[in-house]
N, C-alpha and C positions, 0 to 999 in steps of 0.2 A: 504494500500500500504506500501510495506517496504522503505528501501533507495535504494535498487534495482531496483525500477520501477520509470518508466517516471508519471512525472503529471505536463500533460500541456505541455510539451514539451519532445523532444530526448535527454537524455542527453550523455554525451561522456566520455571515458577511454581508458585506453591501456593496456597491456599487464604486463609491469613492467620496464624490463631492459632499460636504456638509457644512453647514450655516457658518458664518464667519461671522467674529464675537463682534458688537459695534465700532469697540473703540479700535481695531485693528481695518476695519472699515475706512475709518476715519482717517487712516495712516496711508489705507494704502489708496485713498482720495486723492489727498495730498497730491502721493507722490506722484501718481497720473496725472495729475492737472498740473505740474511743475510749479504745484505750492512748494514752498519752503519744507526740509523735513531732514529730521535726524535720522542717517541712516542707523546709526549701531540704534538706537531705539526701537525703529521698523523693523530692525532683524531679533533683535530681542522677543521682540511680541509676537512676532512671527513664530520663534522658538517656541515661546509661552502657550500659542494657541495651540500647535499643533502636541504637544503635551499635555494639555487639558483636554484635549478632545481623544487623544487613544487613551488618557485613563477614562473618558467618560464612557467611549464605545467597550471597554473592558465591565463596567460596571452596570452597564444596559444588558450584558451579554453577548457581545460580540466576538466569537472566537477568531477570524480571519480578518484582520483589521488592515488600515492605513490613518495616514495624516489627513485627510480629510480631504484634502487640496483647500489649505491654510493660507499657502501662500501663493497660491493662481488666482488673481481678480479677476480671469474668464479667459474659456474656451480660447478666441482669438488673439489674446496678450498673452497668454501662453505660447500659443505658435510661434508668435512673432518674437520672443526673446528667445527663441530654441532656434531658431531654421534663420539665415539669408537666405534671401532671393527672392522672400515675399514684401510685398508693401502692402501699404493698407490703402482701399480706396472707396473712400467717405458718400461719395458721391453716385457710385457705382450700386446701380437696386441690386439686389439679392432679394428674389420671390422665395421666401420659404414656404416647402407643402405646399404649391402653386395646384395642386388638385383640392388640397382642404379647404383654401384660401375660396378659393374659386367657388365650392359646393355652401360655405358662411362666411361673405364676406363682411357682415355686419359684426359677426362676432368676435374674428380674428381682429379688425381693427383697433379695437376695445384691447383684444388681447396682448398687439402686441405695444401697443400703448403703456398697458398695465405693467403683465406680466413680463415683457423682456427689456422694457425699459424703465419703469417705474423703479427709482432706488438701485437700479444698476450701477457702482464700480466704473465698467470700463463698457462702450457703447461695444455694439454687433456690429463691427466693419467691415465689408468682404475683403478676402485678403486674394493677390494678385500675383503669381508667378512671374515677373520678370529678367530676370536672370539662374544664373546656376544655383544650385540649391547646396547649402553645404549646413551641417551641425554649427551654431555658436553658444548653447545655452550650458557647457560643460559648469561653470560655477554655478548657474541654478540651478542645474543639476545636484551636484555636489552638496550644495547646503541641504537640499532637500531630502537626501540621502542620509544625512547628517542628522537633520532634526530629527527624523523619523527612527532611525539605529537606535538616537537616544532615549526618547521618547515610551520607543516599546520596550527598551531594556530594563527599563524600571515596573515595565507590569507585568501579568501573567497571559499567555496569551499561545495560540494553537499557530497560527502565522502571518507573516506578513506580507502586502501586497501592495502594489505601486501602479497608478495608471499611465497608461501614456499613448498618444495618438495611434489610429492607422493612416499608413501614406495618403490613403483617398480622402481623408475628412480635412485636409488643411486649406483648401482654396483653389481656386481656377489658375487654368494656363496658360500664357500668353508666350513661353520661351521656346518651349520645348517640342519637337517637331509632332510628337504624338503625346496623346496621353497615356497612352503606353510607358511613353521615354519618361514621360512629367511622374508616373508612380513610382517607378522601381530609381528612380532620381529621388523622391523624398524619402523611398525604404532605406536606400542608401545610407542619408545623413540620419536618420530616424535610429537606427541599427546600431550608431554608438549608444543611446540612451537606453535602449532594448538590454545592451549586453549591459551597461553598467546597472538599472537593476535588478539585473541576473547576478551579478558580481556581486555586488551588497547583501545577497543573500535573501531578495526578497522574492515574491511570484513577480511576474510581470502581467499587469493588465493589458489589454488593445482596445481602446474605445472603437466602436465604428460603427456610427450611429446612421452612417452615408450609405451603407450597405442595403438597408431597408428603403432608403429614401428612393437612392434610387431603382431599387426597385419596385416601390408603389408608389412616385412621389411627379414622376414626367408624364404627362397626357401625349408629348409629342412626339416620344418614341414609343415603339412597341416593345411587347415584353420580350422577344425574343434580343432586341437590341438592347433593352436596360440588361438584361439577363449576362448578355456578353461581356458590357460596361461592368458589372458585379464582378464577372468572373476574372478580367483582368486586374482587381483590384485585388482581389484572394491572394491570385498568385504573385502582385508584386511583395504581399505580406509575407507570404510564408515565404519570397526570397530574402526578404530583411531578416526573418528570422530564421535561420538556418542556421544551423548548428546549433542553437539555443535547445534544449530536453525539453518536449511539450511539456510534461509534467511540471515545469518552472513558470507556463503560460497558460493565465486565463483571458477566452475571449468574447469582449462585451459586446451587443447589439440590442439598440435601442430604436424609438420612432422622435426621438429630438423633441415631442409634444409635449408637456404635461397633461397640464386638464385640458380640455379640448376634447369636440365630437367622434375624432378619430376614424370616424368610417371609412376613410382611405389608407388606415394601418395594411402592409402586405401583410397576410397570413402566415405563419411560421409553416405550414405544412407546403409554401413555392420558396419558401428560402431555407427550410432546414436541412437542404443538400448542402448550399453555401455554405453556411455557417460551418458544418461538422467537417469542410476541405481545410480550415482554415487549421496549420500545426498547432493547434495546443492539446492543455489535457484537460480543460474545463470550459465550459459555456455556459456565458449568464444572456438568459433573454426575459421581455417582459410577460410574465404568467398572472398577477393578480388584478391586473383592470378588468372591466368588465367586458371590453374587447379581443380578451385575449386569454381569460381563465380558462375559457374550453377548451383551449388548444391544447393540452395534457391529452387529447384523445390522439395527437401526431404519431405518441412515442406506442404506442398498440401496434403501428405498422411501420414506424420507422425502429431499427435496431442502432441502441445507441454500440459504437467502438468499442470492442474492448479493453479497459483500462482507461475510459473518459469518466468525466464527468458531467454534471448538470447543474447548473446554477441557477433554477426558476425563480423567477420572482414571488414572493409568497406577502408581501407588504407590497403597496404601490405608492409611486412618488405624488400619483397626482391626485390625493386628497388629504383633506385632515381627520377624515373619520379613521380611528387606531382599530385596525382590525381584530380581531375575538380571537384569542389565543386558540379555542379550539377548530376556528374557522383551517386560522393558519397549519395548523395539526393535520387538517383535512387534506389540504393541498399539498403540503408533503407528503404526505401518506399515498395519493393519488398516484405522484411520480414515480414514491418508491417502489411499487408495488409492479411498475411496468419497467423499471431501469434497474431496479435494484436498491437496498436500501443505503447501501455504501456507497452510491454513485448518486447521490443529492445531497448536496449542499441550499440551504434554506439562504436565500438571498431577497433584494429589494430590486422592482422594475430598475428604477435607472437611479439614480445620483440625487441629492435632496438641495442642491445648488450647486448647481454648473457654473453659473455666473454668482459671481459675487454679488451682493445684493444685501438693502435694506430689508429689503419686502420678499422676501421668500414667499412661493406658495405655501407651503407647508409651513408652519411656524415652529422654528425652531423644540421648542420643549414638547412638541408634536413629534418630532421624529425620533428622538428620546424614549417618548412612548412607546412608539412602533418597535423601536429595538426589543424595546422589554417584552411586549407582547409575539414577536418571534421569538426569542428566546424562548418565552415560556413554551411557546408550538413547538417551538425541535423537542421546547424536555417531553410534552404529551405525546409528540409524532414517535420519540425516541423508544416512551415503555407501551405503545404499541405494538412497533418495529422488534424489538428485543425482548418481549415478554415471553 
């Protein structure tokens, strides 16, 4: 068994992202908006945050932890302090879910009003390939590496886990002769970051939330065409990651929405070929919305790998209602009973702040909750499972 797998019991994780305390907020304002600010302070607190938050996911019940992403004020400033070759372009629309958009446009505008810019950090800027693509973010790297080693070494804890992009989710291409060339170009610089938290001795996460998008997300291609698009991203992934032991990688896929009507999510049973190509030894996808709890009926005819894992979502990001321990019990139970009870890990749909943010959907001392209450489900799923 790796540390990926249950022995004896279900154990629990999440996704990554989680609520960022105000006052570090406030710093890493600042430092966006090229106010005035104390660096050794903003790294202090940074330090501080991400230490209060793996004791706090230890005391919720969280056995497979990380730093939260403490110190990423969002998705696209991320990218852009890790990779040259992208700029950022303000100006530049990006139609997100240009099928949801399209099927409630009154809602979505409210939405994105609200929810992705309301109390946002650092804006949604599309980012733009214009030149060669190389790695620069080795010192935020490093720190983050750093906080986190220390962090958990001070708690008790089953393991540790670190996210970090897939080649396809970073931005459009303007350099590169194909997009082809433009993916296994960003696996490339990506693949330092890959092996150093391999190195550090953590799992390594793959976000790639572009996977589904585009696969349910274009009207103007056909599915056979998004299907292709999908399929050459797989593969520039698992060239990044080569040589890396799947069992050191978990691989995440999300629909980018929170709350929202979602009726143009793809279904897991046109992308769970994708997904399970993808080198690793574990897969977290979203199972507890109400778009997508049924989909547990996949794994009756699809046979998961042997020696994978499964990461179903069993708590969802996009509400505040704290789901019923026994509820949560149920849907473990569900999975285990078709994959096996050592081949589920009890997880959350997606991330509880991507973006840095005043205003979470989720309110903070809510997802707290939610920890507790899977928790307590892996312990009922467990003297099920093992009775």
């Amino acid at each position: 068994m790796s540390i990926q797998h249950n022995t004896g019991r279900i154990l629990t994780t999440h996704v990554g992202s989680l609520p960022r305390p105000e006052d570090l907020l406030d710093l890493m304002k600042a430092r966006i908006g090229g106010a005035g600010y104390d660096r050794e302070v903003y790294e202090a607190r940074v330090r501080s945050a991400v230490t209060e938050c793996v004791r706090k996911q230890v005391e919720t019940g969280i056995d497979i932890l990380t730093d939260g992403e403490q110190s990423k004020p969002g998705f696209f400033t991320y990218v852009r302090e890790r990779l040259e070759g992208l700029v950022p372009r303000p100006k530049q629309s990006r139609k997100l879910w240009p099928a949801e958009v399209d099927a409630f446009p009154e809602y979505y505008a409210r939405y994105f009003k609200d929810a992705m810019t309301g109390g946002a950090i650092a804006p949604v800027v599309p980012l733009v390939c214009t030149g060669p693509v190389k790695y620069c973010g080795q010192d935020a790297l490093k720190r983050d590496i750093g906080n986190l080693k220390s962090a958990a070494s001070a708690v008790k804890h089953h393991a540790v886990f670190m996210p970090s992009v897939a080649p396809s989710g970073v931005g459009s291409n303007e350099y590169y002769r194909t997009e082809e060339e433009f993916f296994h170009a960003v696996g490339a610089a990506l693949r330092t970051e890959y092996q150093a938290i391999v190195d550090a001795g953590f799992i390594l996460q793959i976000d790639d939330p572009w996977l589904t998008e585009v696969h349910s997300q274009d009207p103007s291609l056909s599915l056979a065409e998004r299907r292709k698009i999908a399929e050459r991203s797989v593969e520039a992934l698992n060239h990044a990651l080569r040589g890396i032991p799947a069992e050191k990688i978990r691989f995440h896929t999300c629909y980018g929405i929170n709350e929202g009507p979602r009726v143009n999510d793809a279904s897991l049973k046109d992308i769970v070929d994708l997904i399970l190509k993808v080198n690793a030894g574990a897969y977290s996808f979203e199972a507890a919305n109400p778009r997508h709890e049924h989909e547990y009926h996949v794994w009756e005819t699809v046979k998961l790998p042997s020696g994978k894992v499964i990461i179903p979502g069993v708590i969802t990001h996009a509400s505040n209602i704290v789901e019923h321990p026994e509820l949560i019990a149920e849907r473990i139970t569900r999975f285990a009973k078709l994959v096996g009870r050592e081949n589920v890990i009890a997880g959350s749909d997606c991330g509880f702040s991507s973006q840095a943010t005043y205003n979470p959907e989720v309110h903070p001392t809510i997802v707290w909750a939610k920890f507790q209450a899977m928790a307590e489900g892996a312990r009922l799923a467990t003297k099920q499972l093992w009775r």
